[in-house]
N, C-alpha and C positions, 0 to 999 in steps of 0.2 A: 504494500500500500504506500503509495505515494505523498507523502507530507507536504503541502504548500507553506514554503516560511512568506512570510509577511516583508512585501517591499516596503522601502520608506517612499516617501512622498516629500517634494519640496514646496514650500508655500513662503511666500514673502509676503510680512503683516508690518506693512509698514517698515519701519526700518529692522525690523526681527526676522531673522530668516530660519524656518524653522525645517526640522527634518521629524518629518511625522511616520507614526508608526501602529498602528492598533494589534495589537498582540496581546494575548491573552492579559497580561498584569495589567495594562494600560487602560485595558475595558474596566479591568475588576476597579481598579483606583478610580475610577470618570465616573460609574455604575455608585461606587460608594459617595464620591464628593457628589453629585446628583441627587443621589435620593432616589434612583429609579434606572430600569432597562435603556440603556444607548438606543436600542430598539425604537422605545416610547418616547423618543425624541421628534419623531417621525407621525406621530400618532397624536389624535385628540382624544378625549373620553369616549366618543361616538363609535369612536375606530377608524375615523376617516384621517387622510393627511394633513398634517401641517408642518408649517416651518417653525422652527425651534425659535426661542428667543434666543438673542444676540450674547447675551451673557454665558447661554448654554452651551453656545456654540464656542465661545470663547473656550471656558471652560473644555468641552474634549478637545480642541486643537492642545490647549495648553497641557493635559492629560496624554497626549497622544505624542507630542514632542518627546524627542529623544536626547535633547539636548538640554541639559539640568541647569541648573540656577535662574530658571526665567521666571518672577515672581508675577502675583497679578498685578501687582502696576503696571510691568512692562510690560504685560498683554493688554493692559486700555490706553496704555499710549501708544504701545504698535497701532491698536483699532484706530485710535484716532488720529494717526498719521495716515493709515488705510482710507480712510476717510476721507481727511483732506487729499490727497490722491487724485478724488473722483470715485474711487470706489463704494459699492454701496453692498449692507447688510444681506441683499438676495447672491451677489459677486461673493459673499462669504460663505452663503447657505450651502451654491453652487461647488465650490472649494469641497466644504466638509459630504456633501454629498460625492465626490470622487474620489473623497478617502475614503467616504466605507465601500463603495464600487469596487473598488480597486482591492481592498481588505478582504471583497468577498463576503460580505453582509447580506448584497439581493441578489445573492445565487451564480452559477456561473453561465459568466456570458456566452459557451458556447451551447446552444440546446441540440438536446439530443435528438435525430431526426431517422427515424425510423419507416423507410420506406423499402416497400417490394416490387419488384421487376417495374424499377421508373413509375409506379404509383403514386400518387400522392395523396394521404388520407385525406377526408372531407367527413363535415358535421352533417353533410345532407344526406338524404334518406335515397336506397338506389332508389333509381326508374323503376317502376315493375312494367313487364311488358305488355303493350297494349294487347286487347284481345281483340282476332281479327275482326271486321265487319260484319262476319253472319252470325258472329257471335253477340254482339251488341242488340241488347234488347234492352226496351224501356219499362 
């Protein structure tokens, strides 16, 4: 069986450049500082999508960094150099959504395709075949 290790990811927050990582410890430590599933970041009560607040998101970049002594001041002044930049809060969502993509969080991107002699499976129901004309009655 095959082990996927976890790439890093580079992300520049402003003047912070960070090297990200989501590997097991990094979840557990985000999961605990949170209060909740990295998961249910993604998620409302409903179960429908949402985008995270900005703080959250701060928070797993800075959980997911591989690179140590970065305190949270100097993730809300990176943000807010990000910021003045031009960059905006969805431009960060977008970010953290490629780290968990890429971590392998919404499954692997290649799907598995299962076809016979050049088939292609369909949701639709066959043809049945028509019955001739002398058979049609009303």
């Amino acid at each position: 069986m095959a082990v996927k290790k976890a790439t890093t990811t580079q992300l520049q927050l402003g003047n912070l450049s960070l090297d990200l990582k989501l590997d097991g410890r990094a979840i557990l430590n985000i999961e605990k500082r949170l209060g909740k599933s990295v998961m249910a970041l993604f998620m409302n009560a409903d179960g429908g999508m949402q985008m995270p607040p900005t703080h959250e998101i701060l928070i797993v970049l800075q959980g997911a960094n591989t690179k140590h002594g970065i305190s949270d001041a100097d993730m809300i002044d990176a943000f807010n150099e990000y910021i003045d930049q031009g960059k905006s809060p969805m431009d960060l969502f977008m970010k953290l959504t490629d780290l968990f993509e890429s971590s392998g969080f919404f499954g692997n991107k290649k799907a598995d395709s299962k076809e016979t002699d050049n088939e292609q499976m369909t949701l639709d129901a066959p043809v049945a075949d028509e019955p001739a004309d002398e058979d049609k009655s009303l």
